[in-house]
C-alpha positions as CSV (number, residue, x, y, z in Angstrom):
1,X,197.0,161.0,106.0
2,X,196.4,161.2,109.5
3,X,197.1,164.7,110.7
4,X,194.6,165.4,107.1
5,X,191.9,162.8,109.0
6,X,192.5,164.4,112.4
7,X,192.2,168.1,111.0
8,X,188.9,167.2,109.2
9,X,187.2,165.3,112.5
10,X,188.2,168.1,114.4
11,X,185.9,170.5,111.9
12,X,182.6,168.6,112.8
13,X,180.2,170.2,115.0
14,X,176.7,168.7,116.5
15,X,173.3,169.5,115.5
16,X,170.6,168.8,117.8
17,X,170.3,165.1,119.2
18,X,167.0,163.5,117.6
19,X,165.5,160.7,118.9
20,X,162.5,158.1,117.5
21,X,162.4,154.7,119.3
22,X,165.4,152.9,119.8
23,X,167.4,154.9,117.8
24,X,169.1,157.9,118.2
25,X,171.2,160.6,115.7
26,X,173.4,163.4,116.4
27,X,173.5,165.7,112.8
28,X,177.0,166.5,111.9
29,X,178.1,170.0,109.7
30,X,181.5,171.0,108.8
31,X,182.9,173.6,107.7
32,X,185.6,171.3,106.2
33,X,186.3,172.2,102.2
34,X,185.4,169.0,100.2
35,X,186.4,168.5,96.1
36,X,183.6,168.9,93.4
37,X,181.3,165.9,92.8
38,X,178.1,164.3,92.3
39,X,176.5,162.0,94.2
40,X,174.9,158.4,92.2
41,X,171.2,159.8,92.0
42,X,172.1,162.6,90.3
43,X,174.5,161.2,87.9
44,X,172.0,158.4,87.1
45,X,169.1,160.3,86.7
46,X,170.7,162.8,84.7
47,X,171.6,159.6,82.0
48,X,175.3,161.1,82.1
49,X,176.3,157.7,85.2
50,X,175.8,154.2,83.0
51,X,176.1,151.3,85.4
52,X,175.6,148.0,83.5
53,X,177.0,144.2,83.9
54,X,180.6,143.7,82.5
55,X,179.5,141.8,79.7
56,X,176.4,140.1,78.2
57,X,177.7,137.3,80.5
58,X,178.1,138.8,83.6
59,X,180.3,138.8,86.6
60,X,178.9,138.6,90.3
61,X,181.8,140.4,91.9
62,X,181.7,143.5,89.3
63,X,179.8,146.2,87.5
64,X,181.1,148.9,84.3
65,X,180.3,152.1,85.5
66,X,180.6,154.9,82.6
67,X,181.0,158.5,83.6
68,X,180.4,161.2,81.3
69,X,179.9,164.2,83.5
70,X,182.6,166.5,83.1
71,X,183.1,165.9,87.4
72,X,183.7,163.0,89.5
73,X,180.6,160.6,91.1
74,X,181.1,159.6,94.5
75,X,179.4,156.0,94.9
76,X,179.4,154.9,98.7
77,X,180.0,151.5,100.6
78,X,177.1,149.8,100.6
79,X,174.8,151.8,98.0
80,X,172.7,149.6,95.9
81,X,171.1,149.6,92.2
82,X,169.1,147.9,91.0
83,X,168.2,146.0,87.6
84,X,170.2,143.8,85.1
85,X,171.0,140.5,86.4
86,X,171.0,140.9,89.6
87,X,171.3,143.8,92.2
88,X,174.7,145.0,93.7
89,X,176.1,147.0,96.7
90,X,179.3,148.7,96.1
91,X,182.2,147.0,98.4
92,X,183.8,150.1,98.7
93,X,183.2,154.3,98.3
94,X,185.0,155.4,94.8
95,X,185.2,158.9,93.6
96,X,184.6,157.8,89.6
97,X,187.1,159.9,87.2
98,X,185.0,162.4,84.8
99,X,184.4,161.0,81.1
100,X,185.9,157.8,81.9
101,X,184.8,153.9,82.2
102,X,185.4,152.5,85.6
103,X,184.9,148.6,86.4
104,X,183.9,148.5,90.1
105,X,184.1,146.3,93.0
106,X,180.5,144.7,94.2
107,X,178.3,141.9,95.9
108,X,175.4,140.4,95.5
109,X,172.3,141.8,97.2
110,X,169.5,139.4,95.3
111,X,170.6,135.4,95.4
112,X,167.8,134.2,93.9
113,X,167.6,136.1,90.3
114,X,170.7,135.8,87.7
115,X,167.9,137.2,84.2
116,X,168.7,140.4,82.3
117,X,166.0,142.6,83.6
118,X,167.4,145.7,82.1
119,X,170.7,146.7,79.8
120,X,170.9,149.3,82.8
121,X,171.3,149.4,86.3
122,X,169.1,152.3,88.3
123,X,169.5,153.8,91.7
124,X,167.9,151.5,94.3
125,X,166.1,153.3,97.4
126,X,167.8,150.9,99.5
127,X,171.1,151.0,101.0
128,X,172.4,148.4,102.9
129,X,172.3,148.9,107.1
130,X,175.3,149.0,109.2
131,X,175.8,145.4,110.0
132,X,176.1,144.0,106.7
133,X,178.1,147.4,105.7
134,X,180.9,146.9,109.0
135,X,181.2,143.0,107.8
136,X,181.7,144.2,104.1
137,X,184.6,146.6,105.3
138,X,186.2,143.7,107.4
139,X,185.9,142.0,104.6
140,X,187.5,144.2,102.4
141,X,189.9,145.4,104.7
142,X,191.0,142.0,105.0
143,X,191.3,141.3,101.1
144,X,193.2,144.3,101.1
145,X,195.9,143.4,103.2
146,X,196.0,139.7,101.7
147,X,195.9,140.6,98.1
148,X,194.9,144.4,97.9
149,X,191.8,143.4,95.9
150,X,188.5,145.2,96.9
151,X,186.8,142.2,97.7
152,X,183.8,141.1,100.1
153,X,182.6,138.7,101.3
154,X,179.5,137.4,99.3
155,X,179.0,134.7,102.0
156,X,178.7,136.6,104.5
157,X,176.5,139.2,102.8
158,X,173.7,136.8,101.4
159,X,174.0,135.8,105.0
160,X,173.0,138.6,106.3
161,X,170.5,139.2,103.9
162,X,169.0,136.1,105.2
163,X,169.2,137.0,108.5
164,X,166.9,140.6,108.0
165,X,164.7,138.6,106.0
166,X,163.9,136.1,109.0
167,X,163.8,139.1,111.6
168,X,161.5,140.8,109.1
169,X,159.2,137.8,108.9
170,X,159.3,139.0,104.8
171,X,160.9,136.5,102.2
172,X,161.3,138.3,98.9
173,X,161.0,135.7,95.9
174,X,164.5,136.6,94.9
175,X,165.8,137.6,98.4
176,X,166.2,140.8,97.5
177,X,167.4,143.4,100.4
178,X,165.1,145.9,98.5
179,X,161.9,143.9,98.6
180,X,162.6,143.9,102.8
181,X,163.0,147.6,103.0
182,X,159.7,148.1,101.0
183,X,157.9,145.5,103.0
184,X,158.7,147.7,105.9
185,X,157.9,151.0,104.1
186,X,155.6,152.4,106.0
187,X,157.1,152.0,109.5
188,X,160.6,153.2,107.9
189,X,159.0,156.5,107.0
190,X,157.9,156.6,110.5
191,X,161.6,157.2,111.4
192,X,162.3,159.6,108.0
193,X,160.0,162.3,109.4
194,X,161.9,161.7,112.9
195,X,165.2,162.2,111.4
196,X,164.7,164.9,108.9
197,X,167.5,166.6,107.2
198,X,168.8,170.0,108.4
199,X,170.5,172.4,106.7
200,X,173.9,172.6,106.3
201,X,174.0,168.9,107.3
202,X,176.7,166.6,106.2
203,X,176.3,163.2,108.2
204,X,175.5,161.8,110.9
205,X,176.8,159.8,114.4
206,X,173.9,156.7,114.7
207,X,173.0,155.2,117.8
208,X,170.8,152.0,118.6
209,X,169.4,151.7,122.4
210,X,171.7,154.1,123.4
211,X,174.6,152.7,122.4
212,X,177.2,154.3,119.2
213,X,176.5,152.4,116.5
214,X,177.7,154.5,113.5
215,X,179.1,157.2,111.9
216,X,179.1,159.0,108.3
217,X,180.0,162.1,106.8
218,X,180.2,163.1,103.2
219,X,181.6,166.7,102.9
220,X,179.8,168.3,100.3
221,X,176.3,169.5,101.3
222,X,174.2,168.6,98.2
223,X,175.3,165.5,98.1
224,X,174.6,164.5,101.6
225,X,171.6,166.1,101.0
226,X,170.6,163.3,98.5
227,X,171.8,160.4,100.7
228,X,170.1,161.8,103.4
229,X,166.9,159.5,103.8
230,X,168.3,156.7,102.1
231,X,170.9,156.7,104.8
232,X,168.5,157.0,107.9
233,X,166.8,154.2,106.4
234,X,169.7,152.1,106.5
235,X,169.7,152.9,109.8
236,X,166.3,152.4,110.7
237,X,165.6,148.8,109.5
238,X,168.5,147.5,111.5
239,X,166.9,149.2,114.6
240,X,163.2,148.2,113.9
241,X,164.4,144.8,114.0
242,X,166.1,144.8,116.8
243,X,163.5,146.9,119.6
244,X,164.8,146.2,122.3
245,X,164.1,149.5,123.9
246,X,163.7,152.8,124.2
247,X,167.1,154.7,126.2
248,X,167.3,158.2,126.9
249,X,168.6,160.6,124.6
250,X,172.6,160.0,123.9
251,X,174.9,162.2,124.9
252,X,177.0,164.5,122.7
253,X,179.6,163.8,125.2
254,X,180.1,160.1,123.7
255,X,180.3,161.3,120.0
256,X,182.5,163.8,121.3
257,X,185.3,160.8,122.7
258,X,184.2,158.8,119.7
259,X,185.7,161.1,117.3
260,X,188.3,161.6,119.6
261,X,189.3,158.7,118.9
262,X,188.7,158.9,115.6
263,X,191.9,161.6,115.3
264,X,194.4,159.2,116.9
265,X,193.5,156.1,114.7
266,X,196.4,154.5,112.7
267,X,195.8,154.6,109.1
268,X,196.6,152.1,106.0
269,X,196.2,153.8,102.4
270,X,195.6,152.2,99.2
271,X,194.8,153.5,95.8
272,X,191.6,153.3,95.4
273,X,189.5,152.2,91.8
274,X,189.0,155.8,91.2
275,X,190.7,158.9,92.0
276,X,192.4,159.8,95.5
277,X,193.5,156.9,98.2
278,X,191.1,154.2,99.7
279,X,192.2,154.8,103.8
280,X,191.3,152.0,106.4
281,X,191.1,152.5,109.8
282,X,190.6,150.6,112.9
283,X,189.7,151.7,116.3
284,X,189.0,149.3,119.2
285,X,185.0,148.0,118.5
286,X,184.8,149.7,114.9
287,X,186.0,149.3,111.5
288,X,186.2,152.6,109.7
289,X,187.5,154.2,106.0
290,X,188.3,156.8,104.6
291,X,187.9,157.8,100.7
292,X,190.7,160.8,100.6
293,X,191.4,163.0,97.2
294,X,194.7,164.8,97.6
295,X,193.9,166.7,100.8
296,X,190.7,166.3,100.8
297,X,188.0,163.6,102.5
298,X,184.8,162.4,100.1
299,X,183.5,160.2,102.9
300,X,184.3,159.1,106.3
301,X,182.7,156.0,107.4
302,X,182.7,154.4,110.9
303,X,180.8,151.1,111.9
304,X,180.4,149.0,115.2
305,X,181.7,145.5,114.3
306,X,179.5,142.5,114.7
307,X,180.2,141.8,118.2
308,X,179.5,137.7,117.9
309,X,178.8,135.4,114.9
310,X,177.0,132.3,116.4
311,X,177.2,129.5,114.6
312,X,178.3,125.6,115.4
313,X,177.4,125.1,118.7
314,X,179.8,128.4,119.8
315,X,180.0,131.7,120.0
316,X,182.8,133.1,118.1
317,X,184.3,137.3,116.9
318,X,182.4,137.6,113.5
319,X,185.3,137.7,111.7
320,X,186.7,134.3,112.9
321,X,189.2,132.4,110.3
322,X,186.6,129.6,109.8
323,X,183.6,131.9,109.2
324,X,183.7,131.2,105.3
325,X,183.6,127.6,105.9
326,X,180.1,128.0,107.9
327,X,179.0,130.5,105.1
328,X,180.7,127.7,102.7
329,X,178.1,125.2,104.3
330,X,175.1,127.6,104.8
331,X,175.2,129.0,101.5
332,X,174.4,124.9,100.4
333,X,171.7,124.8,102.7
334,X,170.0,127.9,101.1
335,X,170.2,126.8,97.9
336,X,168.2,123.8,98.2
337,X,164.7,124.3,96.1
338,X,166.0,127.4,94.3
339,X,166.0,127.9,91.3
340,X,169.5,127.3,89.1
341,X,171.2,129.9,87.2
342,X,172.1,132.0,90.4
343,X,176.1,132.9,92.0
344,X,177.5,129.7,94.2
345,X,180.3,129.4,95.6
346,X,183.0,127.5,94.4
347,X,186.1,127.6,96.5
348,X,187.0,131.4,96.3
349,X,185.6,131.6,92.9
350,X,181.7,132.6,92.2
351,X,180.9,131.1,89.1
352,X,177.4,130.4,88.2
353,X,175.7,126.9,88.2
């Protein structure tokens, strides 16, 4: 796995640095030959992707997906859709089988709604922004190693969620993520005619005030083409709500280390929900994975991790070992005057109240 990760970072070449703001992107193209697959919009739209609850009942931490293209779908870390009971993010990129039913890893990304809406679940426009994706792949990472289950932390994401909606000054009625990207709408598609897509693109290296915050790469052209806005606005909420200020242009020099140090990380591979190997890696300040299909990478995802979670008086890493019981008592602090009928948390269990 890793002399297939180094080969593949060593194929990425720049495009020219962009800049809009605080925040900065450095195109990435490779040359790098990827499997055949379809990215979510496509599949949905086409009918031929069905993503709908588990059962008439429901389960918080998992969706059915039913493929029947006659090629794989590639769902990413941190995608969203929208509808049914409640929206999702994936906790993890899959590469769904062809003609085959798939149950999937997911969190919450809408506390405050658990009503059928829809048998189905559509594409949302939102994707979720780098700090709640890097806590989901700690997350996961760490479930993985515990208990090699594909779980997240749905604590720590409504948390988060929380947290954009206060920065936002925006609280949706269901605390949705989507409602907060389309409350900023129009100052997001400021930064989508900043960052426009190039050809040949097939990711990106993100930077906030100057400083590497990101990096993503999905091999096959058309499909990056498709993620391509949804992606930079991911980006761009997290740095509209931060404005601090506004650096000079990053250098390529930076990305150019950064992904040096991309081909010397260790790597830990396990089989992933769908086809191919489900690769974390770890570099000092990131959290990273890898979605590979025999010798060949779907997606390549790195992410700053949250430098300090404040909470209790203290400052402590993010991922501290008593971080779930803050979220524990949080969580029962944001529930107060909402409606019933919506996850809790129970222990480790999410059941519904």
């Amino acid at each position: 796995m890793k002399s297939l990760l180094t080969s593949f970072v060593l194929s990425l070449r720049f495009g020219p640095v962009q800049q809009y703001e605080n925040m900065a992107i450095i195109p990435l193209m490779t040359s790098y030959p990827s499997s055949d697959f379809l990215g979510m919009r496509e599949a949905i739209n086409s009918g031929r992707l069905i993503v709908s609850e588990v059962s008439q009942y429901g389960s918080v931490s998992a969706l059915k997906a039913k493929n029947k293209n006659r090629s794989p779908v590639l769902l990413l870390c941190g995608e969203e859709v929208k509808g049914a009971k409640q929206n999702r993010l994936m906790n993890t990129s899959i590469l769904l089988k062809e003609r085959a039913e798939t149950t999937i890893p997911v969190s919450c990304t809408e506390a405050g709604r658990w009503s059928m809406v829809s048998r189905r679940f559509d594409e949302s426009e939102a994707m979720a922004g780098p700090t709640i994706r890097a806590k989901v792949l700690i997350s996961v990472s760490n479930a993985l190693k515990q208990k090699k289950e594909y779980e997240a932390s749905q604590l720590a994401v409504w948390e988060s969620i929380s947290d954009l909606s206060r920065r936002a000054q925006y609280q949706s009625r269901t605390s949705a993520m989507s409602d907060i990207f389309a409350s900023k709408a129009k100052q997001l598609y400021a930064f989508l005619d900043a960052f426009p897509y190039l050809p040949r693109q097939d990711g990106i290296v993100g930077f906030f005030n100057g400083e590497l915050v990101g990096l993503e790469v999905v091999p096959r052209t058309q499909v990056y083409k498709q993620l391509h806005q949804k992606l930079v606005k991911s980006y761009a909420l997290d740095a509209l709500l931060m404005r601090e200020r506004k650096p000079d242009p990053p250098s390529p020099i930076e990305a150019t280390n950064f992904l040096s140090e991309i081909a010397e990380c260790e790597t830990e591979a396990y089989k992933s929900v769908g086809y191919g190997w489900d690769v974390r890696l770890d570099i000092p300040g990131f959290v990273g994975s890898a979605l590979v299909d025999g010798q060949q990478i779907a997606h390549l995802v790195f992410l700053q991790r949250p430098k300090i979670w404040k909470g209790g008086g203290n400052d402590r890493p993010w991922d501290a070992p008593d971080l779930e019981d803050y979220y524990s008592g949080l969580h029962a602090w944001m529930r107060r005057g909402r409606s019933p009928k919506k996850p809790v948390a129970q222990g480790k269990e999410l059941v519904l109240d």
